[in-house]
C-alpha positions as CSV (number, residue, x, y, z in Angstrom):
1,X,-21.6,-39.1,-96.6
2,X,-22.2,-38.5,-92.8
3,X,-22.0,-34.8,-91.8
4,X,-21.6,-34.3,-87.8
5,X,-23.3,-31.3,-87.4
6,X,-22.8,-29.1,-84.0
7,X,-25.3,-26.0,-84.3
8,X,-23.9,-23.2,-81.7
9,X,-25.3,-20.1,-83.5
10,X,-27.8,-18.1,-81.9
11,X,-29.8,-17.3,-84.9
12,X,-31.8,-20.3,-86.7
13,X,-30.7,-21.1,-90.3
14,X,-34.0,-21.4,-92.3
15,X,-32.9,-24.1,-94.7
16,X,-33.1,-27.9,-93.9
17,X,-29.0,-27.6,-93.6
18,X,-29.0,-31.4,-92.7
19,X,-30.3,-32.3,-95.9
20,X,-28.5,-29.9,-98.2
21,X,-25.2,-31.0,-96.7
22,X,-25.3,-34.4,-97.2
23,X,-27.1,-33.7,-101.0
24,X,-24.1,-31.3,-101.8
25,X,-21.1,-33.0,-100.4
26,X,-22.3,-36.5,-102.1
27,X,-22.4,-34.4,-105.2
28,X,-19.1,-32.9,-104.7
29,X,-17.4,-36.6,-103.5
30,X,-19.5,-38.3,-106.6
31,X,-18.0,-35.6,-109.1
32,X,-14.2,-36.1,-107.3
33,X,-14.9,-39.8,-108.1
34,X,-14.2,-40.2,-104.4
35,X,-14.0,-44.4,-103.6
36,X,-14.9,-43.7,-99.9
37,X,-17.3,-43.8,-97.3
38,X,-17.1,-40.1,-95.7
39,X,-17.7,-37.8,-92.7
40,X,-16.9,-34.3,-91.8
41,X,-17.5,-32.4,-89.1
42,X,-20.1,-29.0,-89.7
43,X,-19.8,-25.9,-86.9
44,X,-22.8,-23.9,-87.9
45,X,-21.6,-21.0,-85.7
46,X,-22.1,-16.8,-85.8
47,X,-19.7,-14.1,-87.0
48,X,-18.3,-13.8,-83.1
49,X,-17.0,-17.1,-82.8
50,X,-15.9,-17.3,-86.7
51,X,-13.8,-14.2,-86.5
52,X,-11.8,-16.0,-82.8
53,X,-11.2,-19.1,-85.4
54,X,-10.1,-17.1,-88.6
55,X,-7.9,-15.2,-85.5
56,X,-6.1,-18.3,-84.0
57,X,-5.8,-20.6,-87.0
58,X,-5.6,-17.9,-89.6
59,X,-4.3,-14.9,-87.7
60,X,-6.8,-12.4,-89.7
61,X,-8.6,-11.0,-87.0
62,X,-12.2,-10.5,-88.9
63,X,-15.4,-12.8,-89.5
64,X,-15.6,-14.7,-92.8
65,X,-18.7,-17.1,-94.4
66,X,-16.8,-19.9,-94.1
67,X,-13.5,-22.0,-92.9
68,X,-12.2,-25.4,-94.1
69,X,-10.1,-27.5,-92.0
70,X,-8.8,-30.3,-93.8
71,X,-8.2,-34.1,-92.6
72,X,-6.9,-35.8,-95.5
73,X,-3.3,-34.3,-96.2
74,X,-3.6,-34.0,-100.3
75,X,-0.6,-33.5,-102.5
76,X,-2.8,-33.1,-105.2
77,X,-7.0,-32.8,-105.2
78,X,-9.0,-35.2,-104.7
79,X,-5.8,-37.9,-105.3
80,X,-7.2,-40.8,-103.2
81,X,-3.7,-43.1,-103.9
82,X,-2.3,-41.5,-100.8
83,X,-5.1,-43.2,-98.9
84,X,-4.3,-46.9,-100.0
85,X,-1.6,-47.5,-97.4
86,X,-2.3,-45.2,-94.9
87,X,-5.1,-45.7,-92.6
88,X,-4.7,-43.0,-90.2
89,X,-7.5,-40.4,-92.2
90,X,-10.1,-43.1,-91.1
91,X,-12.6,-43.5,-88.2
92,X,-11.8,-46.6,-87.1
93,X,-15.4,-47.5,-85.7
94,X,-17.1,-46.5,-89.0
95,X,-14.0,-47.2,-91.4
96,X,-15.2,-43.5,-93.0
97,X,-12.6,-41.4,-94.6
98,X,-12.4,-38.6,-92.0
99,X,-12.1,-35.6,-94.6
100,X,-12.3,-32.7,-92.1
101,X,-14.0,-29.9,-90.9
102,X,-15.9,-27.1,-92.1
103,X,-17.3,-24.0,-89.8
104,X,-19.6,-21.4,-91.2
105,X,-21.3,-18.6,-90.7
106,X,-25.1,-18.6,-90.2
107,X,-24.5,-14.7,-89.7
108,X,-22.6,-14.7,-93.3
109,X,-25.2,-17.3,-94.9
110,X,-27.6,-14.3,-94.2
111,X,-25.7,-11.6,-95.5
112,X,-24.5,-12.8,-98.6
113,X,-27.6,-14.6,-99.6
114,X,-29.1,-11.0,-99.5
115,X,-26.1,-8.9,-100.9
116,X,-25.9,-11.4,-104.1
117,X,-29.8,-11.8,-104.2
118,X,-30.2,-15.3,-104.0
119,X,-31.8,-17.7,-101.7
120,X,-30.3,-19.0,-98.2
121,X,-30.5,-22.3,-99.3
122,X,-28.3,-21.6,-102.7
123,X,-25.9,-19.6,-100.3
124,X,-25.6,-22.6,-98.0
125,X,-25.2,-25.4,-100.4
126,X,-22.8,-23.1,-102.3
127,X,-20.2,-22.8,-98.8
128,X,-20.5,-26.6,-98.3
129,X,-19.8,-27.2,-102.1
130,X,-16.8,-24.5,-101.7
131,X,-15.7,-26.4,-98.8
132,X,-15.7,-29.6,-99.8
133,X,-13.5,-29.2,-102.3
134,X,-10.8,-27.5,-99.7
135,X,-11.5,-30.5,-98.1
136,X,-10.5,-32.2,-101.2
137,X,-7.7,-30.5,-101.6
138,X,-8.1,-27.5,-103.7
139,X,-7.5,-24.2,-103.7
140,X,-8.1,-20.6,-105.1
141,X,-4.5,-18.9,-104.4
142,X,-4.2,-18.2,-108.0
143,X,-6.4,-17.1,-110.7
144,X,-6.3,-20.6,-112.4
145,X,-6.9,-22.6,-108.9
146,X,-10.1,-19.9,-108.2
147,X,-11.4,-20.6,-112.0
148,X,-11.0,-24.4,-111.5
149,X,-12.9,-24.0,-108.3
150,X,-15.3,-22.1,-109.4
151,X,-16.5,-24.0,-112.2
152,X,-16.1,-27.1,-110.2
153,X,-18.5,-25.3,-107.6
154,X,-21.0,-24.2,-110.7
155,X,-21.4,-28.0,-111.8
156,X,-22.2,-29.4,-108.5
157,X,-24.9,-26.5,-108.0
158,X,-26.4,-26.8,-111.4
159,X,-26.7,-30.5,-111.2
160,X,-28.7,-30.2,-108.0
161,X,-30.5,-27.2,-109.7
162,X,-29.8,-25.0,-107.3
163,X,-29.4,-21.6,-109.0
164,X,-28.7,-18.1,-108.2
C-alpha cells in the first residue's frame, strides 16, 4: 500500500499521517481480501480548498472532512473479478492497482476530533478507513449501505486499537 501524499494545508496535522495511512488502508485492503499491490493519492488540504472541490465535483457549495474519488469503477465492493482482464486501473511503472483519491480536511480533522471527543489520530485513521472503502466501492446512501460501512469502519479501527 503506497499512499502519494501532497500536504497543501496551512495548518500542521499533529499525527504521523504517513504512517496511519498506510497502517489503515492495509487494514482496510487486508479485510476486503484485496489481491493487489495499491496506491492512492492523499490531498491533506483546509476547509477553503475542500469546499471549491465539494463545489465543482459535487455541486454543494460547503466544506466537508473528507472526499473520495474513486479509480477502480466497482459494480459491486471490493469485487476484484473486474480487474482480471482489464488493465487500465493500474500504474504501469509499478503494476499497483490505482484505487483513487482521497482529500481531507486537516481543518475538519480538528474539528471533529474535538466535537466527538476523541483523539486526532483516531479522527484521521477513521476518514482514511471511511475512504478507503469508497474507494472500494461502498456506499452509505441507504440506511443498510451506512450500517455495513460503519461496522466495516468499527472493525478496521478496533483491530488497530484505535478507539474513541
Amino acid at each position: 500500500m503506497r499512499f502519494i501524499i501532497d500536504y497543501e494545508a496551512e495548518r500542521e496535522l499533529q499525527v504521523k499521517y504517513e504512517e496511519l495511512s498506510v497502517l489503515v488502508g492495509e487494514r482496510v485492503l487486508d479485510m476486503e481480501g484485496c489481491p493487489y499491490e495499491c496506491q492512492v493519492n492523499l490531498v491533506l488540504t483546509d476547509d477553503v480548498r475542500i469546499r471549491e472541490v465539494n463545489r465543482q465535483f459535487r455541486d454543494l457549495d460547503q466544506a466537508t472532512d473528507v472526499l473520495s474519488f474513486p479509480g477502480v469503477p466497482f459494480e459491486n465492493p471490493a469485487d476484484y473479478e473486474l480487474l482480471k482482464d482489464d488493465d487500465t486501473c493500474f500504474d504501469l511503472d509499478t503494476g499497483e492497482l490505482i484505487l483513487g483519491d482521497i482529500m481531507i480536511s486537516v481543518d475538519h480533522v480538528y474539528a471533529q476530533a474535538e466535537e466527538y471527543g476523541h483523539s486526532l489520530e483516531r479522527e484521521f485513521s477513521f476518514l482514511i478507513a471511511h475512504s478507503m472503502l469508497h474507494l472500494l466501492g461502498y456506499d452509505h446512501m441507504t440506511p443498510e449501505e451506512a450500517d455495513r460501512m460503519e461496522e466495516k469502519q468499527r472493525s478496521v479501527l478496533n483491530s488497530l486499537g484505535i478507539h474513541r
